[in-house]
C-alpha positions as CSV (number, residue, x, y, z in Angstrom):
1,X,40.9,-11.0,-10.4
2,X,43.4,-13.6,-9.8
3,X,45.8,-11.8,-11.6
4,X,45.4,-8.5,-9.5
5,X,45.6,-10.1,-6.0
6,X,48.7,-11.8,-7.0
7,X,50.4,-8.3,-8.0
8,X,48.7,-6.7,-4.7
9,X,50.2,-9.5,-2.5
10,X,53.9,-9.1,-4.4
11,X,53.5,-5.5,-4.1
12,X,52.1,-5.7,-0.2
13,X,55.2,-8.1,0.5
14,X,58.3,-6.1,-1.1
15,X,57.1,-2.8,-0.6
16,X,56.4,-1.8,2.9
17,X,60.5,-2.6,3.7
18,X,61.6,-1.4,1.1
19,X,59.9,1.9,1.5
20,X,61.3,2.1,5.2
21,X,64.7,1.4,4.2
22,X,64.3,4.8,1.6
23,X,63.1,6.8,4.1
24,X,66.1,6.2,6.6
25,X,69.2,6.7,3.7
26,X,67.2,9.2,2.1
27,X,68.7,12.2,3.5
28,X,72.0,10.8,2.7
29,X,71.4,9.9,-0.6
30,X,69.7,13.2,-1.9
31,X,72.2,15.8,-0.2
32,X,75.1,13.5,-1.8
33,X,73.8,13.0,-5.2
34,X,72.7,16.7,-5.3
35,X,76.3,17.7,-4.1
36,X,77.8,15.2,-6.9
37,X,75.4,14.9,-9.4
38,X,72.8,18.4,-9.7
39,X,69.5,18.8,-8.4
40,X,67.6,17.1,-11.4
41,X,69.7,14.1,-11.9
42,X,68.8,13.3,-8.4
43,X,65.3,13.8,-9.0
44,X,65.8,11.4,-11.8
45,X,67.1,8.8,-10.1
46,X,64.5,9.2,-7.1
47,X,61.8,8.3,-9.3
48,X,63.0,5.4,-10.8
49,X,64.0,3.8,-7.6
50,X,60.5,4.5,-5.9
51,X,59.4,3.3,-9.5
52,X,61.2,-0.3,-9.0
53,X,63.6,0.8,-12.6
54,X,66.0,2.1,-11.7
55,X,67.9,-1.5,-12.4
56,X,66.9,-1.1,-16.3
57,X,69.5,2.3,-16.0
58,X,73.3,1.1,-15.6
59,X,74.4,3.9,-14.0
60,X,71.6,4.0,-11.6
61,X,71.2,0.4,-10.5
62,X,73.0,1.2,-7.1
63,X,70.9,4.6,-6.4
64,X,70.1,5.3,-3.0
65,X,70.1,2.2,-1.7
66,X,71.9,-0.4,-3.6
67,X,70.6,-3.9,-2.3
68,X,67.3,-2.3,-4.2
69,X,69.0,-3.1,-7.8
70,X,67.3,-6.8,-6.8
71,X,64.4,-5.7,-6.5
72,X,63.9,-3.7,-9.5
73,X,64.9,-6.7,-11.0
74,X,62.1,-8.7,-8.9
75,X,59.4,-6.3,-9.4
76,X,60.0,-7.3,-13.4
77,X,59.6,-11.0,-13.1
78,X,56.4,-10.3,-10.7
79,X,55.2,-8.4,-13.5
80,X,55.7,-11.3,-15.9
81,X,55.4,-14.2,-13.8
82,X,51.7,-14.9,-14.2
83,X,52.1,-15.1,-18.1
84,X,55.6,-17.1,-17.8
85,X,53.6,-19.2,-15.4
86,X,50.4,-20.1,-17.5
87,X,53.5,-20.6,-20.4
88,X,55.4,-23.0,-18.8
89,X,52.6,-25.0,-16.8
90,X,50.5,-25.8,-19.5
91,X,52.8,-27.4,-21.9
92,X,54.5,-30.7,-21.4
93,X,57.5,-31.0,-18.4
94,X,60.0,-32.3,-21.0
95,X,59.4,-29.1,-23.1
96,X,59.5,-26.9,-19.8
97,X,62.7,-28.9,-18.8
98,X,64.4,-28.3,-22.0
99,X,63.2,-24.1,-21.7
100,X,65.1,-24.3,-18.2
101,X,68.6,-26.0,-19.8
102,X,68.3,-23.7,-22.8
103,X,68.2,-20.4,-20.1
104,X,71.2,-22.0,-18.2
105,X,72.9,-21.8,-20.9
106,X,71.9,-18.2,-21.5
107,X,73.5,-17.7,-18.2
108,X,76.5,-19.4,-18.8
109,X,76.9,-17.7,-22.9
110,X,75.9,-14.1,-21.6
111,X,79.2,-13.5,-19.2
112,X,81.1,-16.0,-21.7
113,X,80.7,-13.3,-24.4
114,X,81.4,-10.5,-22.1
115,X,84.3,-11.8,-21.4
116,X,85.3,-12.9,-24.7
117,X,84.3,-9.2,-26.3
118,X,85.1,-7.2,-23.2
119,X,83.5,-4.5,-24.3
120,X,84.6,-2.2,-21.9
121,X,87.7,-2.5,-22.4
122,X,88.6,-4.3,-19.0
123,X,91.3,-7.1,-19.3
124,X,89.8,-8.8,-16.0
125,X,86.4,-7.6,-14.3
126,X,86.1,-8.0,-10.9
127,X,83.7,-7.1,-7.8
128,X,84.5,-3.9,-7.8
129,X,84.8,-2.7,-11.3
130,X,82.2,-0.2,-12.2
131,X,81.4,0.0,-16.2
132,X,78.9,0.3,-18.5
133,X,78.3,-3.0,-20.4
134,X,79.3,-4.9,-17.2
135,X,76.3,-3.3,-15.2
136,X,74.3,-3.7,-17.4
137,X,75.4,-7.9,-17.5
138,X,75.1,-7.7,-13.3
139,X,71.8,-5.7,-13.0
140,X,69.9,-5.7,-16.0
141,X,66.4,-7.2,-15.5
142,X,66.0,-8.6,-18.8
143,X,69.7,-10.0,-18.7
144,X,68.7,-11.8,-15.6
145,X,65.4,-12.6,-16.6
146,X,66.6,-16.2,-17.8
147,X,67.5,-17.4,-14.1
148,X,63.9,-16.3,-13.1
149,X,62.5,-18.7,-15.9
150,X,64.9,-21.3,-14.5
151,X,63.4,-20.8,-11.0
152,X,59.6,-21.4,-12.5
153,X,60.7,-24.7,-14.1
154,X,62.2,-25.8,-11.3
155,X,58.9,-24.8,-9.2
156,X,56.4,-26.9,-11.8
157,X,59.2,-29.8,-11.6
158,X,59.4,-30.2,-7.6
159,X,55.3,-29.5,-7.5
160,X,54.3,-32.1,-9.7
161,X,57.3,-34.7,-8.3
162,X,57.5,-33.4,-4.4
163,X,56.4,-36.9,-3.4
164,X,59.2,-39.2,-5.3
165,X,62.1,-36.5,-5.9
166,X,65.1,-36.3,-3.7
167,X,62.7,-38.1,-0.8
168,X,64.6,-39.1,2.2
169,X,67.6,-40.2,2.9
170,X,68.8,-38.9,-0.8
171,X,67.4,-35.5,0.4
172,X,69.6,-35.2,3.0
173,X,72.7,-36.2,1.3
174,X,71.8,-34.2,-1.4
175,X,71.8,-31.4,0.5
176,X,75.2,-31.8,2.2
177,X,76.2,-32.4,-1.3
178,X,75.0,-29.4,-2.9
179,X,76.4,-26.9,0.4
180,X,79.6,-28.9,-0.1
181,X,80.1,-28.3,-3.9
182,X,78.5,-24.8,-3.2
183,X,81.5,-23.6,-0.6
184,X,84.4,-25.1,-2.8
185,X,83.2,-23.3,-5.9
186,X,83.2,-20.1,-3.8
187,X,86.5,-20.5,-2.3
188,X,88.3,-20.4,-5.9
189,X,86.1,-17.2,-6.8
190,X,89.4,-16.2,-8.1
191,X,89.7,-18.6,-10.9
192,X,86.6,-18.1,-11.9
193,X,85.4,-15.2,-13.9
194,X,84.0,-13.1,-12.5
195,X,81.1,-12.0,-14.8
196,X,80.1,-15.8,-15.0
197,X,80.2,-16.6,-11.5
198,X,77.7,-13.3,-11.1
199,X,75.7,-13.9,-13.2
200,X,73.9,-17.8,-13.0
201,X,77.2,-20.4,-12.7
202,X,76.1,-21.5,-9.4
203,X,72.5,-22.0,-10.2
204,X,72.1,-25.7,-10.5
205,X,74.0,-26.0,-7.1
206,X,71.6,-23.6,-5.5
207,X,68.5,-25.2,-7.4
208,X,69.8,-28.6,-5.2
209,X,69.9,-27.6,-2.4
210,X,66.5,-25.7,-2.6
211,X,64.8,-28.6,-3.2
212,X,66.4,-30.6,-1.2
213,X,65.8,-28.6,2.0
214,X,62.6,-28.2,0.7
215,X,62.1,-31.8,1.8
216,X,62.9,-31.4,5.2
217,X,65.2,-34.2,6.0
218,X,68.6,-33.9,7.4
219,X,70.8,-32.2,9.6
220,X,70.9,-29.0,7.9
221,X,66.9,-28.8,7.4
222,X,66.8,-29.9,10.8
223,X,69.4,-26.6,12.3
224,X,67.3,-24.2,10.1
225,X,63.9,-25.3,11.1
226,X,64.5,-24.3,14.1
227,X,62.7,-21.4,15.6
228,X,65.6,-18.9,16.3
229,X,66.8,-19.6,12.6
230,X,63.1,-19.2,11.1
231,X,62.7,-16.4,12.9
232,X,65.9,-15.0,11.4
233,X,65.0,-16.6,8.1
234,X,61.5,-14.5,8.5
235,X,63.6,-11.4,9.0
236,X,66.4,-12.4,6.3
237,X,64.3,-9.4,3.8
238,X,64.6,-7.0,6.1
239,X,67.8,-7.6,6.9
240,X,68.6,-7.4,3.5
241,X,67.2,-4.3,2.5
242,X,67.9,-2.6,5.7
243,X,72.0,-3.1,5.7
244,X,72.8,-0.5,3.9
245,X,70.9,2.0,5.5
246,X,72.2,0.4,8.8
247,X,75.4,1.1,7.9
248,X,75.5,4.5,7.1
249,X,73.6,5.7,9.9
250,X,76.2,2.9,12.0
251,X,79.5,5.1,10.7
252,X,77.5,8.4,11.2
253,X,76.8,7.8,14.1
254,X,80.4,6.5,15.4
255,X,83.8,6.5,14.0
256,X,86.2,4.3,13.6
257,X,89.0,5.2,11.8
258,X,92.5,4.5,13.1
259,X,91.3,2.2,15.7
260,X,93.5,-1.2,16.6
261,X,92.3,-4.5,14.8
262,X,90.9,-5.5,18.0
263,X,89.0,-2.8,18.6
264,X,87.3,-2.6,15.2
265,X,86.5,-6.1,15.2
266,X,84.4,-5.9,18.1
267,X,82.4,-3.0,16.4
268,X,81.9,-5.2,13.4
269,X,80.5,-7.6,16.0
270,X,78.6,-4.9,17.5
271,X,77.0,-3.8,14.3
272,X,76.2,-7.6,13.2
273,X,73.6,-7.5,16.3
274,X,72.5,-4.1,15.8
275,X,71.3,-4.9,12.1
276,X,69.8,-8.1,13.2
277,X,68.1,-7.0,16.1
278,X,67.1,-4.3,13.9
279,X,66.1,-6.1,11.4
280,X,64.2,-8.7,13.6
281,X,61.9,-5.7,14.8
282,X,61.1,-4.2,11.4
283,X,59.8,-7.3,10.4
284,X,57.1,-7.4,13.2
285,X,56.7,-3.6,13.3
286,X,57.1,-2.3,9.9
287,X,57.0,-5.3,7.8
288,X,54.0,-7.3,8.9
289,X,51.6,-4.4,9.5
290,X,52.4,-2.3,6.7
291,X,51.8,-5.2,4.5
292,X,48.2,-6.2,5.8
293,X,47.2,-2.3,5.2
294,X,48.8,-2.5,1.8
295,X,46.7,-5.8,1.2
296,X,43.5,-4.3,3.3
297,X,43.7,-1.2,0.9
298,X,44.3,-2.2,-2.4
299,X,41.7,-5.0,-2.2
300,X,39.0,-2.7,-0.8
301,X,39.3,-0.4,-3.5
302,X,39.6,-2.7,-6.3
């Protein structure tokens, strides 16, 4: 039973928004792909990203509404995450610790490869490269999967230490640290692979400065605890889910093209409040009641 109300609540949180976000790019993404594509390799792809797969498919990873590739990816771990729990929580924390290094690694040997093999051919891959074996390296669920496993060992590790680890004052320099480390590897993206900084490189960084801010200490816990920014945090799903679709219906809706710098810049600015606001009021209207039905429905009928 355990089991079931954990998938109900995963399915009751991702769901709801992710369902709305379909619905408002759908008519976009169903005349283009039909136009592009044919009628049945739209259909195709329709059912696999209402079925949470379409991630496991290189080519349609980015179907209909891209920031969904995640979630495909999520929906996978939920699916294993009550057997990767009862794996890694039963046997010692050295041995879980060591599972954790060995999927870093994983992360760091996967793109390594790819970009040692290149089997596609490409002499540098970048964002905006579009081929098979890199997709699959950037989408894949199982590809990814070892980053989830790092994110359960971390989770037993900060549980069953929360009281001496990082406490304090370390917790707040710890996190400055990790934000620190975190902005200067992102401002030499260029030197840096690619495929490697996709796909788990910053993890450990990340991993700090979860756990860090978990504690609550510090002047950047202290700015996001906040209510505006947990309010925002709250929303951060919807938000996320929703930008696409956003943005579409944003240039449908207005054009742009050929305006001064100034002038577009203030649109950008424009659109920045639109999706928040936006995405601030699907979280109280769509999000939150649409996942208490979902919750309320699949537990009465089980």
């Amino acid at each position: 039973m355990e089991g079931r109300q954990f998938y109900v609540s995963r399915l009751a949180r991702i769901y709801p928004a992710y369902a709305f976000a379909l619905a408002l790019i759908g008519p976009f993404f169903v005349g283009h792909t039909i136009r592009t594509a044919g009628l049945v390799e739209t259909l195709r792809q329709g059912i696999a990203v209402v079925a949470l797969v379409q991630a496991f498919v290189p080519g349609w990873a980015m179907a209909w509404n891209p920031p969904g590739w995640s979630l495909s990816a999520e929906a996978f771990f939920y699916l294993l995450f009550p057997w990767a729990a009862a794996m890694l929580g039963s046997c010692r924390r050295s041995r879980a610790v060591v599972v954790g290094l060995a999927c870093y690694a994983l992360c760091l040997l996967i793109p390594l490869a790819y970009d040692r093999i290149a089997p596609d051919g490409l002499s540098l891959a970048t964002p905006t490269s579009q081929t098979f074996w890199l997709n699959v390296l950037r989408y894949n669920p199982i590809v990814r999967f070892p980053e989830f496993v790092m994110g359960v060992v971390l989770g037993r590790c900060y549980l069953e230490s929360e009281k001496t680890w990082l406490s304090g004052r370390r917790a707040a320099l710890a996190s400055w640290g990790a934000a620190a480390a975190l902005a200067i590897l992102f401002s030499n993206t260029p030197r840096i692979p690619y495929p490697l900084l996709h796909n788990g490189l910053p993890a450990p960084l990340f991993a700090l400065l979860i756990v860090s801010l978990a504690q609550g200490r510090g002047a950047i816990a202290s700015v996001l605890s906040t209510p505006p920014l947990v309010a925002l945090g709250e929303a951060s799903y919807s938000l996320y889910v929703l930008q696409v679709p956003l943005l579409v219906l944003w240039f449908k809706a207005q054009g742009h093209a050929g305006e001064p710098l100034h002038r577009a810049m203030q649109h950008e600015a424009t659109f920045v409040i639109f999706v928040v606001v936006s995405s601030l009021l699907s979280h109280r209207y769509v999000e939150q009641p649409l996942r208490k039905a979902v919750v309320s429905a699949l537990r009465t009928n089980g």
